[in-house]
Every structure is written in structure tokens, then in C-alpha cells.
N, C-alpha and C positions, 0 to 999 in steps of 0.2 A: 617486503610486502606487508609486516604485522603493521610497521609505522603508515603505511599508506591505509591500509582499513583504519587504524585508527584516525590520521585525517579526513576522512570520508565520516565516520561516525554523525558529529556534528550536522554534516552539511545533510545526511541520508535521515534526520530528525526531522530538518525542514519539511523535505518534502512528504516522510511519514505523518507529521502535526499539523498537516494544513486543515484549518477549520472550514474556509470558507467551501473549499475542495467538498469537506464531507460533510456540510450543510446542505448541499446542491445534490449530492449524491443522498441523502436522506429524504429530500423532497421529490427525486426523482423514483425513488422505491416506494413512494407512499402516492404515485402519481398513479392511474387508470393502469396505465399496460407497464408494471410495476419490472418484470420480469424482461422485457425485449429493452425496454427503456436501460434498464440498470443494467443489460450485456452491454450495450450499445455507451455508454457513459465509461464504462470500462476499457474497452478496445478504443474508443478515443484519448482519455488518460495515459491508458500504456503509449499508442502511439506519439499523443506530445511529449511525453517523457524519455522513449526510447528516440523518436527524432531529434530530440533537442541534445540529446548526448551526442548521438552518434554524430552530426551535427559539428560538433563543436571537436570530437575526436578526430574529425577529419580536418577542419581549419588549424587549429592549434598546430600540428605540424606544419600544415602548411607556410603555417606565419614563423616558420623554424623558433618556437616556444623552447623547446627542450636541445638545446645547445652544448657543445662539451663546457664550454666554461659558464659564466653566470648566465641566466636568462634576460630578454631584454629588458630596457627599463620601463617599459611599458606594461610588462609583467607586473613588479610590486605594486605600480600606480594601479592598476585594475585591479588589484586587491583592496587597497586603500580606499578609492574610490565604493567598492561594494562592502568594505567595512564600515565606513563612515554612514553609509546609507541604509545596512543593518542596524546599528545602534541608534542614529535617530530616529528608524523606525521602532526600538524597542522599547523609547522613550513617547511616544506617540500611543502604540497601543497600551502602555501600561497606564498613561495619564486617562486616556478616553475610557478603556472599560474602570476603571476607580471611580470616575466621574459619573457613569452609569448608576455603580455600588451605591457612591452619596445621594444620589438623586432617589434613587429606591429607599434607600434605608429612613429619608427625609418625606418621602411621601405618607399625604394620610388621609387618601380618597382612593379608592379603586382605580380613579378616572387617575390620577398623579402617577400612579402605582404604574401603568402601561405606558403611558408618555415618557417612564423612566426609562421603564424597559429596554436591553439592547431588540433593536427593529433590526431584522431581516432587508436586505436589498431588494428593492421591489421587481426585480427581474425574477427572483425566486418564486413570487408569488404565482408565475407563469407558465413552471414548469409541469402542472398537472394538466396542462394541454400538449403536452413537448411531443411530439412522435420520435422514432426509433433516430434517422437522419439528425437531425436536429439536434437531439440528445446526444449524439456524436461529438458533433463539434464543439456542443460544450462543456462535454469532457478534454476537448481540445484544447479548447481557449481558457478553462480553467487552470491551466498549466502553463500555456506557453507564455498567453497575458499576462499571469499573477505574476510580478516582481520577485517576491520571496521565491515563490517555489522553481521560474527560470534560470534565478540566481547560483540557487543551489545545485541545480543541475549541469549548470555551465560551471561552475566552482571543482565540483568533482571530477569534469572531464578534463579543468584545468592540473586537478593534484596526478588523476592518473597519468597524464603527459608527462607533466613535471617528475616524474617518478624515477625510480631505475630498474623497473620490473618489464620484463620482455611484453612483447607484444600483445604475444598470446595469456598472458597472462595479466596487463590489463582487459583486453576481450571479456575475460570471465571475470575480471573485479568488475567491470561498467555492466554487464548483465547479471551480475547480483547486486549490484545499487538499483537498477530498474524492476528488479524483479522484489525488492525491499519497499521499494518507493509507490510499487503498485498492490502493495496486499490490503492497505487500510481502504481501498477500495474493493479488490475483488472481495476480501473475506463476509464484507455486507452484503455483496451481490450475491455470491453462494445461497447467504443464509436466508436469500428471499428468493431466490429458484427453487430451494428446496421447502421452506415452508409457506410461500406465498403471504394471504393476506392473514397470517396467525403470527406472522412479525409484525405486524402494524405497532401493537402495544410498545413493544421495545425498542422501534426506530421511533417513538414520539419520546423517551426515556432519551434516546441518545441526542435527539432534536436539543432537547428542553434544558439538556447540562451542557452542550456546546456554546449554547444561545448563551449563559448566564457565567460561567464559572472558565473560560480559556484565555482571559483576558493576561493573567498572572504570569501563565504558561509560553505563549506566545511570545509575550517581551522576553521572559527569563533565554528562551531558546534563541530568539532573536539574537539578542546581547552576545550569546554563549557563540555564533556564529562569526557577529560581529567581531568579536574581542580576537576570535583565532587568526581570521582576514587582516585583520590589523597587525599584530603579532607577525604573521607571516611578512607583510608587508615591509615593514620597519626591519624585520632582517634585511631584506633583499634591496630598503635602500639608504641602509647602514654601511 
């Protein structure tokens, strides 16, 4: 079981370090009905997340993944494939936000200065209209859509299959990945049911350093993901 959390580590990063996730989830706390909005953005995240596992814990057997002898060969390839797809995604984010860096650092007009700037997805700009519903689903689709973070979710429900730990005993490793995976969301939500609009100042604080400085972060994790996918991989079709 320790070697199976620790394969999980990794992948339970992804989906605790998603920016865009908790970009969306800061604009929707900072939105009119700040409090119903950000339950509602919560109970849809846990839901894609917990979906997408459970999801994937019920096909994997199905597709007899966990075999007495080696798994198929379609197993490593699915590795390889979302390895290869992590790391040149972690070469993608790290070149774009550096690019960002230079352009800022090169600027020397106000007007240069925000053109540099990393821009927000203009869908964000939207959600301070969002109602409860709405705000649901895209806590939904923040998950299921995003590549990285379904990856990782389907990645983990791969190792816990893959595993030799009994049943009931992955059950409670996959509801402590979802219930890891959903706190970088609930614990923001908390802290603005309980203090309402006297969080403002500090969700613009958390705003303001995700926007500028997760570029680094993002690739390094990415990579870190990448690299293990691979590894895995090339064992199994070594």
C-alpha cells in the first residue's frame, strides 16, 4: 500500500495545483452571490472528480487491466502516450509564461506593461454574472475538460487497479485522492462562508500571484508527472 500512495503522490499534485481550477474559483468568490456560487462550484468539482474516478474504477476491470500475469499492452502504451503528452505540455507552459517574464521585464509604458501581462481567459471575465446552476457545471467541466487534471485522475484509478491491495482498501485510497484533490477548493470556499465579503482583500492577493508567478510551477509538476508515466511505461514494455 505505502508504494501505491506514493505512486499517487505525483498524480494527487496535479489535480491539488491546478491554476486554472482556482482562478475560476477566486473569481467566482469575488462574484455577487459569492457564498451559494462558491458551494455550488465545490459540489460540482468534487462531483467531476469523484465521477471521473469512480468512472474509470469500474471500466479498468472491466477491460481485465489487472491480470495475474503482465497487464495488456495497451496498458504501457497509455502510459507513454500521457507521458509524452505531459512533458510537452511542460515544455509549452514553461516556454509561454518565460515569454510573459520577457515581455514584462522589456516593457517601458504602462500601456506595454499589461499587453505583457498573463490575460485571464475571457470566459472568466463572466463569471460575476454566473448563478448557482451554472456555477455547478463549471466546476464540472473545469475538471472533466481540463486534460491535465482528467489525466490525473484517470492515471490514479489506473495505479489503484494496477495495484495488489484488496478492494476495500483501494475504496478508501481513491476517496482519500478525491477528498485531497478537493480541499484546494473547499478550504477557499469555507473561508468565504465564514467571512464573506472581509475575504475580498485576500482572494485579490491570491488572484494576483497565480496570474504572475505558477508558470515555473506548473511545468516543473507537469514534467515530474510526465517523467514517472514514462518510466512506468518503458518498464512494462521492456
Amino acid at each position: 500500500m505505502g508504494e501505491l500512495i506514493l505512486d499517487l503522490v505525483p498524480v494527487a499534485l496535479g489535480v491539488v495545483l491546478s491554476p486554472l481550477a482556482i482562478m475560476a474559483l477566486v473569481a467566482v468568490l469575488l462574484s455577487r452571490n459569492a457564498r451559494a456560487n462558491g458551494i455550488a462550484y465545490l459540489f460540482g468539482w468534487f462531483l467531476g472528480l469523484a465521477g471521473l474516478m469512480a468512472l474509470f474504477l469500474w471500466l479498468f476491470p472491466v477491460l481485465e487491466v489487472h491480470q495475474r500475469g503482465e497487464p495488456p499492452l495497451w496498458v504501457p502504451l497509455v502510459r507513454l502516450l500521457v507521458g509524452l503528452f505531459l512533458v510537452v505540455a511542460a515544455v509549452w507552459v514553461y516556454r509561454k509564461g518565460r515569454a510573459h517574464v520577457q515581455r514584462m521585464a522589456a516593457a517601458s509604458t504602462p500601456r506595454d506593461v499589461v499587453a505583457a501581462s498573463p490575460q485571464l481567459p475571457g470566459w472568466l471575465h463572466s463569471v460575476e454574472s454566473f448563478r448557482p446552476g451554472r456555477t455547478f457545471l463549471l466546476g464540472i467541466g473545469l475538471f472533466v475538460l481540463n486534460p491535465v487534471d482528467a489525466s490525473c485522475a484517470i492515471l490514479a484509478a489506473l495505479d489503484i487497479t494496477l495495484s495488489d491491495v484488496d478492494a476495500a482498501a483501494g475504496l478508501w485510497i481513491a476517496a482519500a485522492f478525491v477528498v485531497v484533490g478537493t480541499l484546494p477548493i473547499a478550504l477557499p470556499v469555507v473561508y468565504v462562508v465564514v467571512r464573506g465579503r472581509d475575504a475580498e482583500p485576500l482572494l485579490d492577493r491570491v488572484r494576483a500571484w497565480i496570474a504572475g508567478n505558477t508558470h515555473v510551477l506548473n511545468a516543473a509538476l507537469l514534467l515530474v508527472i510526465g517523467a514517472l508515466q514514462l518510466q512506468k511505461a518503458l518498464a512494462g514494455l521492456l
